[in-house]
C-alpha positions, -999 to +999 in steps of 0.1 A: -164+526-023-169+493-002-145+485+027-140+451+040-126+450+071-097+420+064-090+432+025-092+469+023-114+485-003-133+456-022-129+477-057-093+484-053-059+471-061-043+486-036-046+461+001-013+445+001-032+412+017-055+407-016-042+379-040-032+386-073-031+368-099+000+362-121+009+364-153+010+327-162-018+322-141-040+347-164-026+334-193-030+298-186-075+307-176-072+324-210-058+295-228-081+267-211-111+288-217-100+293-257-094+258-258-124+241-238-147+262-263-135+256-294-142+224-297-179+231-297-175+257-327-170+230-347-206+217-344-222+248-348-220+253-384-230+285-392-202+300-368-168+311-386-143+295-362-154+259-374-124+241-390-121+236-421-113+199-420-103+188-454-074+213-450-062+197-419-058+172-432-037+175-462-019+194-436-014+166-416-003+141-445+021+169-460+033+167-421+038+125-421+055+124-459+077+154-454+086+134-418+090+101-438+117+121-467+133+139-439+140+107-421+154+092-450+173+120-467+189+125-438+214+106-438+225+113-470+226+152-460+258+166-444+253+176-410+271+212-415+242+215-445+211+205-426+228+232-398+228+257-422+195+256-433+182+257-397+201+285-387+187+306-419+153+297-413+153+311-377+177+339-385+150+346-410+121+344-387+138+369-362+145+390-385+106+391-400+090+394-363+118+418-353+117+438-391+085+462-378+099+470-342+131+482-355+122+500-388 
């Protein structure tokens, strides 16, 4: 095993002076090199990550006309009502992502 005279063993984990990286800190190099790359999938056509980009973007016009009814039902919606919905949509996804850790 190497030895460096300032750090300890080069290989290990163990030298108490080494610097170690964090959890956000891996997390956030993961997420910048996922992001910096995909970009260029989508010009390589023959690669499976490319978007599909006529899906987007019904996506994204379902997104502004369900913003556009949302904003103008609102008001005619009782807030206890619009409460109620929210609360069973998240009750419902915590009890699908916590469903297969409990049983």
């Amino acid at each position: 095993m190497a030895e460096d005279r300032l750090h300890g063993t080069i290989e290990g984990n163990d030298c108490p002076f080494a610097k170690k990286k964090t959890a956000f800190e891996e997390l956030a190099m993961n997420s910048r090199e996922y992001f910096l790359s995909f970009p260029y999938a989508a010009w390589k056509p023959g690669m499976a990550v490319a978007p599909d980009w006529l899906l987007g973007g019904l996506f994204g016009l379902g997104g502004i006309g369900g913003m556009y009814c949302g904003a103008r039902l609102q008001k005619h919606v009782p807030a206890t009502l619009i409460k109620s919905i929210l609360a069973a949509c998240m009750l419902f996804m915590a009890a699908s992502y916590l469903g297969p850790l409990l049983g």
